[in-house]
N, C-alpha and C positions, 0 to 999 in steps of 0.2 A: 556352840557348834555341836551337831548331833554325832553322837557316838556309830562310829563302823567299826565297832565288835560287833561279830555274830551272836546272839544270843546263845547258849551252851542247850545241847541237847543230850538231857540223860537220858541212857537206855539201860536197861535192866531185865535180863533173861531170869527167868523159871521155870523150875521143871516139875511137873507133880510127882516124880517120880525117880531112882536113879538109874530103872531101867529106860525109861525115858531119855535122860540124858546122855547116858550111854547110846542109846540107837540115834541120837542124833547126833553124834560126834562122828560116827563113821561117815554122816552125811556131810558135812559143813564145822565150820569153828564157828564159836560165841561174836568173835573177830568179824569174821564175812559176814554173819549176820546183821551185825550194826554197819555196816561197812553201806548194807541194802538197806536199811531203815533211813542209814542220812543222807543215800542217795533219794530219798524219796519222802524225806521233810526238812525244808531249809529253814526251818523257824526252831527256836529254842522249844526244851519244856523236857517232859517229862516223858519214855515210851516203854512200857513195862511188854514185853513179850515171855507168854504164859505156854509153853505143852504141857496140853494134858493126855487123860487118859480116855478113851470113850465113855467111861461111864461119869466122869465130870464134867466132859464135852458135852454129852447128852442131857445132862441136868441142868444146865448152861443154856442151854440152845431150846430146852424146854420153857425152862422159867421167863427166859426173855423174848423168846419168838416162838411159841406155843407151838415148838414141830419136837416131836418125842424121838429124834436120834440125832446122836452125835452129827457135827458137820465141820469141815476145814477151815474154818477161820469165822471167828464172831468178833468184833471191832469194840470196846465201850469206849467213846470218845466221854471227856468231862469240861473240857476246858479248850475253846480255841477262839486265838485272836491273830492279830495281824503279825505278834512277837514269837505267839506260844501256842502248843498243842501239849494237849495232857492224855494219855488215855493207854487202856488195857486192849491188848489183842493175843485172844487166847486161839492155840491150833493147835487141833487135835490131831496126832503125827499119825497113830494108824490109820486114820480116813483117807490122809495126804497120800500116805504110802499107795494106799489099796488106787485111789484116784490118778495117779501115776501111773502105776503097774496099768490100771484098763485102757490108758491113756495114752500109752505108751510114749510116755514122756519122762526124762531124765529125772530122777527125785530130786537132787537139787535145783534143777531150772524151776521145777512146778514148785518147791519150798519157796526161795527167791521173787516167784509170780505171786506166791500170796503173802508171801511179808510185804512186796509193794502193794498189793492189791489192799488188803490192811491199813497203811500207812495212806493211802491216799482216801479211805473211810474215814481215818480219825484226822482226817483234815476237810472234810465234808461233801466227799464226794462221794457219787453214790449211782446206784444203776436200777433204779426204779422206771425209766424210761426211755426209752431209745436213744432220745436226744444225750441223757444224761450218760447210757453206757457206751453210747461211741464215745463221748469226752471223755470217761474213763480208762476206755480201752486204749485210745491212744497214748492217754500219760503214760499207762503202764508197761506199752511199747515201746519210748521214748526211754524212761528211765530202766526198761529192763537191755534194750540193745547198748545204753551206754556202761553196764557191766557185764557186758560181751552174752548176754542169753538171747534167742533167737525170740521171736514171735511166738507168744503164746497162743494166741489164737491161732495160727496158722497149721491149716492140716497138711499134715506131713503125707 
């Protein structure tokens, strides 16, 4: 008989910094944050979430997608199958801030919009194409309305 245990899904925060960690505490707990990562992967494994700082953000987002600034979230998936997902998602919080503040959107709704938006990358989703960013857009809808954050897309 097949096993109905859920696969265990570790999460594991990082902060490059203790200023860092400190400016996200006023935003959110370590707690809510996994809280949003497993609302937004039902398969076991492994999910390291990284802040950094802009200039590791930017080194980051250099090396691997040849753009020379910092940006809000970069996904490194390694591992996914039907059980498990493995992967690093590093966000760099002053960008988030700044992206907020122009946005005028709640710094925790827009945090929570890209740790799912994150989380649904290192499970293979992706917005290379219309077709592909509506699917996306709506998971992210779906799973961010079911812990109470409104539409991110939606202008206010």
């Amino acid at each position: 008989m097949p096993s109905t245990t859920k696969p265990k899904l570790v999460i594991e925060i990082q902060y490059a910094s203790a200023a860092i960690e400190k400016s996200l505490a006023l935003i959110t707990s370590s707690a809510l944050m996994k809280k949003w990562v497993k609302a937004s992967i039902p398969l076991g494994g492994l999910i390291t979430l990284r802040f950094v700082n802009p200039s590791e953000g930017k080194k980051l987002n250099c090396a691997f997608r040849k753009k020379d600034k910092p940006t809000n979230v970069l996904t490194f998936p390694y591992e996914l199958s039907k059980e498990a997902v493995v992967a690093d998602i590093i966000f760099c919080l002053p960008v988030i801030q700044k992206e907020a503040q122009e946005q005028e959107k709640l710094l925790k709704a827009h945090l929570a919009h890209l740790i799912v938006h994150g989380c649904l990358h290192a499970q293979g989703l992706d917005h290379e194409s219309d077709k592909e960013a509506k699917k996306m857009e709506k998971q992210e809808i779906v799973i961010l309305q079911s812990l109470g954050f409104n539409n991110p897309y939606q202008e206010i």
